[in-house]
C-alpha positions in Angstrom: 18.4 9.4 19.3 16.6 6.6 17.7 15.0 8.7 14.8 17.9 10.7 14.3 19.3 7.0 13.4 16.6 6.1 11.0 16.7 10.0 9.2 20.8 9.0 9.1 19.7 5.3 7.6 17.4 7.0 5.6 19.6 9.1 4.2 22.7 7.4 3.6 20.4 4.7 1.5 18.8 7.6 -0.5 22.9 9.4 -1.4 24.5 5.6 -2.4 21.0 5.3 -4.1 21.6 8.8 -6.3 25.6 8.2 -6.6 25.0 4.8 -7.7 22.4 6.3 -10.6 24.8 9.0 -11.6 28.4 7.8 -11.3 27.9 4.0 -11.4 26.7 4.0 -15.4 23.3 4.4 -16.7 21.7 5.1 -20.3 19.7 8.0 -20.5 19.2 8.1 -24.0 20.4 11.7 -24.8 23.9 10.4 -23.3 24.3 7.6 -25.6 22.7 9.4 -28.7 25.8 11.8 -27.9 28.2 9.1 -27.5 27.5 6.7 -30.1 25.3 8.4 -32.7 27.0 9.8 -36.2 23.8 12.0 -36.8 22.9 15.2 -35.6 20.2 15.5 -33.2 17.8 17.7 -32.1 17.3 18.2 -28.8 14.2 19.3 -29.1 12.9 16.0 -29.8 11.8 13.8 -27.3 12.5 10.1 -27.5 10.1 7.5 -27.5 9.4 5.7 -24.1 7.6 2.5 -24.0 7.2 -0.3 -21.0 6.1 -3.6 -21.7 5.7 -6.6 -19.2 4.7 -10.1 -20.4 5.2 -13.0 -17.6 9.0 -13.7 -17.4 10.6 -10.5 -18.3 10.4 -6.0 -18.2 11.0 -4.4 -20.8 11.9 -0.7 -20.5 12.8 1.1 -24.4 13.8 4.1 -24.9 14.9 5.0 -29.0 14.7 8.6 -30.8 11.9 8.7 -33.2 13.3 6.8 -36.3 14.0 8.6 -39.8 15.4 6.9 -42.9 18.7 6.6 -43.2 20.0 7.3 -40.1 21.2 5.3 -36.9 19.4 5.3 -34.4 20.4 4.0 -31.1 18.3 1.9 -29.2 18.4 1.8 -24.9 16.0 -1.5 -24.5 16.3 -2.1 -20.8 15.3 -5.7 -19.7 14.2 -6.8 -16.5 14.1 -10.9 -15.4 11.2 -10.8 -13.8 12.1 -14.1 -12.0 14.6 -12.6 -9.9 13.9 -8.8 -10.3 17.6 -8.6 -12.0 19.3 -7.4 -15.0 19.5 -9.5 -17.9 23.1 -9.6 -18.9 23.1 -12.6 -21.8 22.0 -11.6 -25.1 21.5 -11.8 -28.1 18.5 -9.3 -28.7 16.9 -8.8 -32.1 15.0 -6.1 -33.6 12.8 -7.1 -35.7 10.7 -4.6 -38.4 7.9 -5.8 -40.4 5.3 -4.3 -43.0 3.0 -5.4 -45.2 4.4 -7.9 -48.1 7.7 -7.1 -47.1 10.9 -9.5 -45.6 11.0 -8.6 -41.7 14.2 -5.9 -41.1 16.3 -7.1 -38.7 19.2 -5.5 -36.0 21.1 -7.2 -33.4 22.6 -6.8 -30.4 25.0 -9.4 -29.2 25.9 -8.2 -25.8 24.4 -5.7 -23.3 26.5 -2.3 -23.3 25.7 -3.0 -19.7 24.0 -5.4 -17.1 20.4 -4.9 -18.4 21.1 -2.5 -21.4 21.2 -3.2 -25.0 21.7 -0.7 -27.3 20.9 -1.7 -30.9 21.4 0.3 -34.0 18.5 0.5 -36.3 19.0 2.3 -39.8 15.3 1.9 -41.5 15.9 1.9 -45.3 12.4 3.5 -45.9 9.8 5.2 -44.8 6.2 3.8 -43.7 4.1 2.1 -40.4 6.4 -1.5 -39.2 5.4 -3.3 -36.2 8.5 -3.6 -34.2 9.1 -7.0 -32.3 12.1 -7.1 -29.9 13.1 -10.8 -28.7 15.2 -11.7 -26.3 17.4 -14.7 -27.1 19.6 -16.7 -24.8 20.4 -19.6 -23.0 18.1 -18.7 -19.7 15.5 -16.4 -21.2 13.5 -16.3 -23.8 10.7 -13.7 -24.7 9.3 -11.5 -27.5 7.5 -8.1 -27.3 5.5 -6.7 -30.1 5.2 -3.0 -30.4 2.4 -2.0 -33.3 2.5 1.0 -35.8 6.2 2.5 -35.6 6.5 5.2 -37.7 9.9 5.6 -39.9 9.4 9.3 -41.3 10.9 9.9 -44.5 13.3 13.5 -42.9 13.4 14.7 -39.5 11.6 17.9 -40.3 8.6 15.3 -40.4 8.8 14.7 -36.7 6.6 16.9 -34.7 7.9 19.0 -32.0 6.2 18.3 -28.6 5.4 21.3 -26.5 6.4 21.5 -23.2 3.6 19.0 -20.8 1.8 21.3 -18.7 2.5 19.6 -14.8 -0.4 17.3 -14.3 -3.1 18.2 -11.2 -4.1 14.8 -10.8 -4.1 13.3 -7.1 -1.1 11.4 -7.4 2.6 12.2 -6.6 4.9 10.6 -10.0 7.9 9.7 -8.9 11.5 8.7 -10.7 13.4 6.2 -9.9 15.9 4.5 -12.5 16.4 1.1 -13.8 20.0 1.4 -12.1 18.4 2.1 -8.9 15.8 -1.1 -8.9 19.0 -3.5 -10.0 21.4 -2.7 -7.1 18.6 -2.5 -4.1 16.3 -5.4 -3.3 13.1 -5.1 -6.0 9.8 -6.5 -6.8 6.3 -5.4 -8.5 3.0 -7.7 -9.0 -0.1 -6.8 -10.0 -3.3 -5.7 -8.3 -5.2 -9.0 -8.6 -9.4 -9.5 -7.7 -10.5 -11.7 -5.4 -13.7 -12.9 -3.6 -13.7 -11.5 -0.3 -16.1 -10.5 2.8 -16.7 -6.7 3.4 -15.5 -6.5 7.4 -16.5 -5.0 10.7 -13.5 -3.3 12.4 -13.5 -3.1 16.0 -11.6 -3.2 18.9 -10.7 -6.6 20.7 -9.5 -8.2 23.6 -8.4 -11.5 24.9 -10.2 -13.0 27.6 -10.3 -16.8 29.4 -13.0 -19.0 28.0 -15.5 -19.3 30.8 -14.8 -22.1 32.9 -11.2 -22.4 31.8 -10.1 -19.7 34.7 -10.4 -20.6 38.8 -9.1 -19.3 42.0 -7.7 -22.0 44.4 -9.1 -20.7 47.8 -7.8 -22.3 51.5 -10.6 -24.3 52.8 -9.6 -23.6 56.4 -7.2 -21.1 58.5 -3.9 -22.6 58.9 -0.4 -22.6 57.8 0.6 -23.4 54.2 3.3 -26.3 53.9 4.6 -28.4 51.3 2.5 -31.2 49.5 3.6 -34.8 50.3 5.1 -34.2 46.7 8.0 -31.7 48.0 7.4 -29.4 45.4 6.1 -26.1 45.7 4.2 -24.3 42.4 5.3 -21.1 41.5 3.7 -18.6 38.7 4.0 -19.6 34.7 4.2 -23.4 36.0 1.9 -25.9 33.6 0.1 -27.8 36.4 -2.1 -31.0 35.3 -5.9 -31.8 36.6 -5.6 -33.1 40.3 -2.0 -32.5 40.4 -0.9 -31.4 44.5 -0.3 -28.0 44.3 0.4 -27.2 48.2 -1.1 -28.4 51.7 -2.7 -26.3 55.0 -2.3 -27.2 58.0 -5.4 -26.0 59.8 -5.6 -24.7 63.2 -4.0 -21.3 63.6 -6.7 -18.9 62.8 -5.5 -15.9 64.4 -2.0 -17.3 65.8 1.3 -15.4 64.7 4.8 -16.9 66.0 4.8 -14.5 68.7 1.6 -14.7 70.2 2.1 -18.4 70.1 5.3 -17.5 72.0 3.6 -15.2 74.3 0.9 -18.0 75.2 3.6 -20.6 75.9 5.0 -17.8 78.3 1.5 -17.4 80.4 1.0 -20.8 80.4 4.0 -21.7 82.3 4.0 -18.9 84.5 0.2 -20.2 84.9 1.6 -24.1 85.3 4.2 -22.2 88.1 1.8 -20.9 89.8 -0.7 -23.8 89.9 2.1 -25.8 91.2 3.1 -23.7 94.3 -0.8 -23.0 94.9 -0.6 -27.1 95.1 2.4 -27.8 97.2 1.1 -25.1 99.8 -2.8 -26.5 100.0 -0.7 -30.3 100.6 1.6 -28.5 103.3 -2.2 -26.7 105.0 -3.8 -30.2 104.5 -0.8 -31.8 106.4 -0.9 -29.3 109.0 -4.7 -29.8 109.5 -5.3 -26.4 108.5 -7.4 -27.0 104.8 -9.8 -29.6 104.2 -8.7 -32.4 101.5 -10.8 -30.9 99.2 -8.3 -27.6 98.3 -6.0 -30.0 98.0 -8.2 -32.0 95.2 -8.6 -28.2 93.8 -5.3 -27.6 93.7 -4.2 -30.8 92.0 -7.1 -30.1 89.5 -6.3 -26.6 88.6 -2.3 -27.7 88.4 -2.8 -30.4 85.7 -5.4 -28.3 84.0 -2.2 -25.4 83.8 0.2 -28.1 82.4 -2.3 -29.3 80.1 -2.2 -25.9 78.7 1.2 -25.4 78.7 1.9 -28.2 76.8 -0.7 -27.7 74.3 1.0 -24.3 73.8 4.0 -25.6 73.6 2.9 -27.8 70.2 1.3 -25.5 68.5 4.4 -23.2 68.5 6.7 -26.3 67.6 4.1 -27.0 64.9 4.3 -23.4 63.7 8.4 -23.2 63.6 8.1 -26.5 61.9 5.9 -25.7 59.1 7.6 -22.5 58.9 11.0 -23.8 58.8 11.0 -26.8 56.5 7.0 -27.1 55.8 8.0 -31.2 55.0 5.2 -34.1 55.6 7.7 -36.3 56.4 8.6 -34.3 59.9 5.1 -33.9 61.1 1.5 -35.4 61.6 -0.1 -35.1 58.0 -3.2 -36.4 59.1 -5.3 -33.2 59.4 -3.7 -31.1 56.6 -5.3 -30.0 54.0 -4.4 -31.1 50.3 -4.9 -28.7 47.5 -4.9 -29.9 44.0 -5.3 -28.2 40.9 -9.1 -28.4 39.6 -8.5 -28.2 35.5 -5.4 -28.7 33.3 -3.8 -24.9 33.2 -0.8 -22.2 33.9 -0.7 -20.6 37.2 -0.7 -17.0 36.4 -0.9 -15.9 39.8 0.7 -17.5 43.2 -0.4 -15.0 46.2 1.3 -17.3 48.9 4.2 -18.1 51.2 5.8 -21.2 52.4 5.3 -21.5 56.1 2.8 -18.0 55.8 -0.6 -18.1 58.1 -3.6 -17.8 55.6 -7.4 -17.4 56.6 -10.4 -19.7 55.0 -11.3 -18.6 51.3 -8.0 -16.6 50.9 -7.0 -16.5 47.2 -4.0 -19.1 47.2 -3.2 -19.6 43.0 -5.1 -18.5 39.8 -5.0 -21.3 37.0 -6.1 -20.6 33.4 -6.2 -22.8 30.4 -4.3 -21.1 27.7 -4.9 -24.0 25.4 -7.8 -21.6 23.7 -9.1 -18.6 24.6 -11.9 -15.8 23.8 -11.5 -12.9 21.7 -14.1 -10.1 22.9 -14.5 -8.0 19.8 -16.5 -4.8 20.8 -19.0 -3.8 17.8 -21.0 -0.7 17.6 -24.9 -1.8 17.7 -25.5 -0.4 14.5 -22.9 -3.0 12.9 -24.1 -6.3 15.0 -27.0 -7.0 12.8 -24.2 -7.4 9.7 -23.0 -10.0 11.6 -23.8 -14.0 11.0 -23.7 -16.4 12.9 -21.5 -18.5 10.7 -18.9 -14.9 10.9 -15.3 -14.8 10.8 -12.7 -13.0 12.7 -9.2 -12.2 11.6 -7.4 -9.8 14.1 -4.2 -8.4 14.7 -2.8 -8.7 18.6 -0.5 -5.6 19.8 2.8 -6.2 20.2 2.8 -9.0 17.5 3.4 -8.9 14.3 0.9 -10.3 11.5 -2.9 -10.6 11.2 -4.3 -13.5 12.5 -6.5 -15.4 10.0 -9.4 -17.4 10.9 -8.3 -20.5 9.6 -5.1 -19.7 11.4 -6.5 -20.1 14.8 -9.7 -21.6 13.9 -11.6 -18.6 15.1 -15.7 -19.0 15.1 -18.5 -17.0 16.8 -19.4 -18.4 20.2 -21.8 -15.8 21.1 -23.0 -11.9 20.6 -23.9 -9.8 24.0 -27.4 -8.8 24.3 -26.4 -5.3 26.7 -25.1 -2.0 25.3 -22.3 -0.3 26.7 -23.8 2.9 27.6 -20.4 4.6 27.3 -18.9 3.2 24.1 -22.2 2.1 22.3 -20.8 -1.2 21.5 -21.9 -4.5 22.3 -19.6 -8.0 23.1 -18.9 -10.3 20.5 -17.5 -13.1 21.5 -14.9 -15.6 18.9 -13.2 -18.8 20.6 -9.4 -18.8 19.1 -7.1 -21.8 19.4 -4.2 -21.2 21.1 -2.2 -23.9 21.2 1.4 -22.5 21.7 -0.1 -19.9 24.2 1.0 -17.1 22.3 -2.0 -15.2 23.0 -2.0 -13.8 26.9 -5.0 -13.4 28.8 -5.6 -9.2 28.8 -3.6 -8.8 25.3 -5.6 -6.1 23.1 -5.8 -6.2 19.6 -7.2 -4.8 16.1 -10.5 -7.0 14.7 -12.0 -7.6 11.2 -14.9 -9.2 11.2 -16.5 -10.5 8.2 -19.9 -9.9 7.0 -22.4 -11.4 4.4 -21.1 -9.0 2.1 -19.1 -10.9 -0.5 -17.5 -9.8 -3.9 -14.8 -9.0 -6.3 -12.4 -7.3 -4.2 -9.0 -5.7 -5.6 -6.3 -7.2 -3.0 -2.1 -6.5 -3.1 0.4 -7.9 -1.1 0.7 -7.2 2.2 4.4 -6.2 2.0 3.0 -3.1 -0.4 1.8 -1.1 2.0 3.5 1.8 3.7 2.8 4.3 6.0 3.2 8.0 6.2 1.8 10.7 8.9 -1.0 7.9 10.1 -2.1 6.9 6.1 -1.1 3.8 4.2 0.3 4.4 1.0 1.6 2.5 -2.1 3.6 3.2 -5.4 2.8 2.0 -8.6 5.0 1.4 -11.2 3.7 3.5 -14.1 6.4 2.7 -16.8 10.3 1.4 -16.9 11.6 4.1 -14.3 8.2 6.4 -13.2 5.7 5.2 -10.0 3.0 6.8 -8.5 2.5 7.2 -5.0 -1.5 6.6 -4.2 -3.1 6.4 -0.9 -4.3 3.9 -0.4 -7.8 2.4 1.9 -7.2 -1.0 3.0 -9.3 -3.4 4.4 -9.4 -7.1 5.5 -6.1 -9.0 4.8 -6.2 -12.6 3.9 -4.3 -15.3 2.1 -3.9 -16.0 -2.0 -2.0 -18.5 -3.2 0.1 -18.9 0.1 0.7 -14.8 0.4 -0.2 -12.8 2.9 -2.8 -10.2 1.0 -4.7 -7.1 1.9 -8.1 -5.6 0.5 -7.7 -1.7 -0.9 -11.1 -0.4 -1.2 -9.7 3.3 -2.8 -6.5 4.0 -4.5 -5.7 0.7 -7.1 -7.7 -0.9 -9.0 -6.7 -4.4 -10.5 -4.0 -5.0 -12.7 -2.2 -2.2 -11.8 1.7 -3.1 -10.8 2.4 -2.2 -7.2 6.1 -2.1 -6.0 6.7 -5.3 -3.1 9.7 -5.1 -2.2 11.9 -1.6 -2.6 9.2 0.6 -1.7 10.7 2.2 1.1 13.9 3.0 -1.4 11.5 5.0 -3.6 9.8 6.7 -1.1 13.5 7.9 0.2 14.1 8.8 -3.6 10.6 11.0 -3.2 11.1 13.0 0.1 14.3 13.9 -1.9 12.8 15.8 -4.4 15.5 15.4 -7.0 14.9 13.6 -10.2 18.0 11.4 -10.6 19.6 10.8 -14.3 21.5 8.4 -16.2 25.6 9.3 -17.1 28.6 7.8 -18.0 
C-alpha cells in the first residue's frame, strides 16, 4: 500500500508537472514565431539555442537564425539565480555591435510572461555582430555577451541542418522546461574541487568505551529492599557515581516464603512437643519415677525448640516485611547491604525485583556511560596499513539520518586490533566518538569512511544531488536552459564546504559541471515518463 502511494505521488507530480508546461503558457519558439512574426518561416530551420550562466542570473535564448530585413522574435528566458525564480521586471536590451560601427539596439520593456522576453530584432545589414543582452531593472542587473552572430544577407543563405543522428553516449538527456523549473522547488550549483582524503569503507558498530560499562552484582544472598533513599532505579535512569541504587538484606540463601512458612510450622510442633516431653519428665520426677536429670533434659531440649521457633518466626516476618514494603525505616538496617552505583552512567539493564530473593554475584543493574563511546570499524587487512594513526572517521549510523563528520563528534583513532577475523578477514579499528546527547546507543550499526594519507583535488556536489535508482546513485546535470543529463554517479567520502553538507564523486562529473539540488526528483519523474513536454499557448 505504501508504494502504490509514492507511484500515485509520483505521478500526480509528473501530470500537474506536464499540464502545467502545456496549458499553463510557455514559449517554444516555433509558437511565437507563428503568433507574432509577419515573415514566412521555414520550418525547416532550426533556431538557435544558447545558455549562458554568469553569477546572479540564467539565461536561456532561443531566436531564429537572423536575416536582414526581417523580424525576428527573440524567446530570452531569464532565471534569478538568487532565488531560482523567474525574472518578471524588465527592461531587456539587445544590443548588436561590429567593427567601427554605432551598437544596434532592441528593447523589451516587459516580459510576455514571468521569465520571458521576447524582443524583436530587424538587423539592417548583413555581417558577424557580437550580441550583448542586459538585463535592466530595479533588482537585477546583468549583461551576457554572445560572440560572432551571423545576420545573412537572404534566408536561402541559411544552411539546412540534417536530422541529428540519436547520440550513443552513456548518458540519458532529458527535457524539462523553463515552465516546469519556475512552478516546482529548483536549484543547480556547480561541481566544485576540493582537497579531500581518499577513504576506507567498512562496516561499524558502536560499542562502550572500556571501563565505562559494569555489572552491579549482590555481594551476598538475601532479599533486595529499598535504599535508605526510598527510591528504587529502574532502566534508562541517569544515576550519579556513589549514588544508592538498592539495598540486600542478607541471610536467606535458599529460603522462599513458604519454606520459611513450613519451618515456622515444624518448629512449633517441635516447641509442642518439647513442652509435653517436659511437663511429663516433671510429673515422673515428682512421682519418683525419673531422675532430676530427664527433667534437666527436658527443660534443655524445650528451650532449645522455642529458641528455634522464634528464630523461624523472624526470618518469615523479615521476609513479608522486605517483601511487602522493603522500607529501612520498618526494620533493623544494620546488616543490609548498600549498593551504590560505581561510575557516572544510564542503567540499561535492571534484572531485579523489590522484595525478590537473589543469590551472591547475581547480575542486579548494568550501567554504561553514554557520555562517549567507541566506534568499531571492521577493515579488511589488506586496507589497515592505509590507515594513520592521526586517521579520521566519518560514519553514518542506521536508522539516522546524516553522516557523521569527524569534527562533529570529535572522532580520533584509539587503537587498531592486532587478530584477523578468520571469517570476515577484517581486523578492529577502534575511533572514540563524543556523544554528548546520547544519541548514539550501545549496539547501533553503521556505514564507515575512514580517511587515508591519500589527499587531493577531489570533484565534490552537494549532498542533496544525489539520487538513487535500483541500488546506484545517480545525478542530472543541467546541460542547457531546458536539457539535463542523468549520469551515474560513484561517490565517496561526504564532508563540509562552506557550511554545506558535500559528497566526493569519483566517476560521473567532473568540476564545473551544473548539477540539479533541489528538483531532481521532479525531473527524474519527467524521465520515467518518456514524453518530451512542449511549450503552447
Amino acid at each position: 500500500m505504501k508504494q502504490n502511494f509514492f507511484w500515485t505521488s509520483g505521478f500526480i507530480i509528473l501530470l500537474a508537472l506536464m499540464v502545467a508546461a502545456i496549458f499553463g503558457g510557455g514559449s517554444r519558439l516555433t509558437s511565437l514565431i507563428g503568433s507574432t512574426s509577419s515573415t514566412e518561416w521555414s520550418t525547416e530551420v532550426e533556431p538557435v539555442s544558447i545558455t549562458l550562466w554568469s553569477d546572479k542570473a540564467e539565461l536561456f535564448l532561443e531566436y531564429p537564425p537572423l536575416v536582414v530585413g526581417q523580424a525576428s522574435t527573440f524567446a530570452a528566458h531569464l532565471t534569478d539565480l538568487g532565488t531560482f525564480h523567474p525574472v518578471i521586471q524588465g527592461p531587456i536590451e539587445v544590443r548588436m555591435t561590429t567593427s567601427g560601427k554605432s551598437p544596434i539596439t532592441f528593447v523589451a520593456a516587459t516580459p510576455l510572461r514571468p521569465g520571458i522576453f521576447t524582443p524583436s530584432v530587424t538587423m539592417p545589414e548583413a555581417g558577424i555582430y557580437d550580441m550583448e543582452l542586459a538585463l535592466m531593472n530595479d533588482s537585477l542587473t546583468d549583461t551576457f555577451r554572445i560572440p560572432k552572430v551571423q545576420v545573412f544577407t537572404s534566408p536561402d543563405e541559411i544552411p539546412i541542418q540534417e536530422e541529428a543522428l540519436e547520440p550513443l553516449g552513456l548518458h540519458e538527456e532529458v527535457t524539462f522546461l523553463k515552465e516546469q523549473q519556475w512552478k516546482v522547488a529548483f536549484a543547480t550549483k556547480k561541481a566544485q574541487s576540493q582537497v579531500l582524503a581518499s577513504t576506507i569503507t567498512a562496516r561499524g558498530k558502536i560499542k562502550p568505551k572500556t571501563g565505562q560499562k559494569v555489572v552491579v552484582t549482590a555481594p551476598a544472598t538475601g532479599l533486595v529492599v529499598l535504599p535508605p533513599s526510598g527510591l528504587f532505579p529502574i532502566m534508562g535512569q541517569n544515576v550519579e557515581k556513589g549514588e544508592l541504587l538498592v539495598a540486600i538484606v542478607p541471610g536467606f540463601s535458599s529460603a522462599s516464603r513458604a519454606e520459611l512458612e513450613s519451618a515456622v510450622s515444624q518448629a512449633a510442633l517441635h516447641q509442642d512437643q518439647a513442652q509435653r516431653e517436659l511437663r511429663r519428665a516433671r510429673r515422673l520426677y515428682e512421682e519418683k519415677v525419673v531422675a532430676k536429670k530427664r527433667v534437666e533434659e527436658a527443660e534443655t531440649t524445650f528451650l532449645l525448640a522455642k529458641n528455634k521457633h522464634a528464630e523461624a518466626q523472624k526470618r518469615l516476618a523479615a521476609f513479608a516485611l522486605a517483601q511487602q514494603v522493603g522500607s529501612a525505616e520498618t526494620r533493623d538496617t544494620s546488616q543490609d547491604f548498600l549498593l551504590r552505583a560505581p561510575l557516572q552512567g544510564i542503567i540499561v539493564q535492571a534484572d531485579l525485583t523489590l522484595g525478590a530473593r537473589v543469590e551472591a554475584g547475581e547480575a542486579l543493574f548494568t550501567l554504561i556511560n553514554l557520555d562517549s563511546v567507541w566506534l568499531e570499524a571492521r577493515v579488511y587487512a589488506s586496507d589497515v596499513p592505509k590507515i594513520s594513526s592521526t586517521a579520521r572517521a566519518s560514519f553514518q549510523p542506521h536508522g539516522m539520518t546524516g553522516l557523521i563528520l569527524p569534527e562533529q563528534a570529535n572522532t580520533h583513532l584509539v587503537a587498531i586490533g592486532n587478530v584477523i577475523d578468520p571469517a570476515t578477514k577484517t581486523l578492529p579499528v577502534i575511533f572514540e566518538v563524543a556523544n554528548p546527547n546520547h544519541n548514539l546507543k550501545v549496539g547501533m550499526h553503521a556505514d564507515v569512511f575512514i580517511e587515508t594519507d591519500d589527499k587531493g583535488e577531489r570533484v565534490v556536489i552537494p549532498s542533496t544531488a544525489v539520487l538513487h535508482e535500483t541500488g546506484k546513485n545517480v545525478a542530472f546535470v543541467q546541460t542547457g536552459g531546458e536539457t539535463f543529463e542523468k549520469r551515474f554517479i560513484t561517490t565517496g567520502i561526504t564532508t563540509r564546504r562552506e557550511g554545506e553538507e558535500v559528497i566526493q564523486i569519483s566517476e560521473g562529473i567532473r568540476v564545473g559541471d551544473r548539477v540539479v539540488t533541489t528538483g531532481a526528483y521532479a525531473i527524474k519523474l519527467a524521465a520515467a515518463s518518456g514524453e518530451i513536454p512542449t511549450h503552447s499557448h
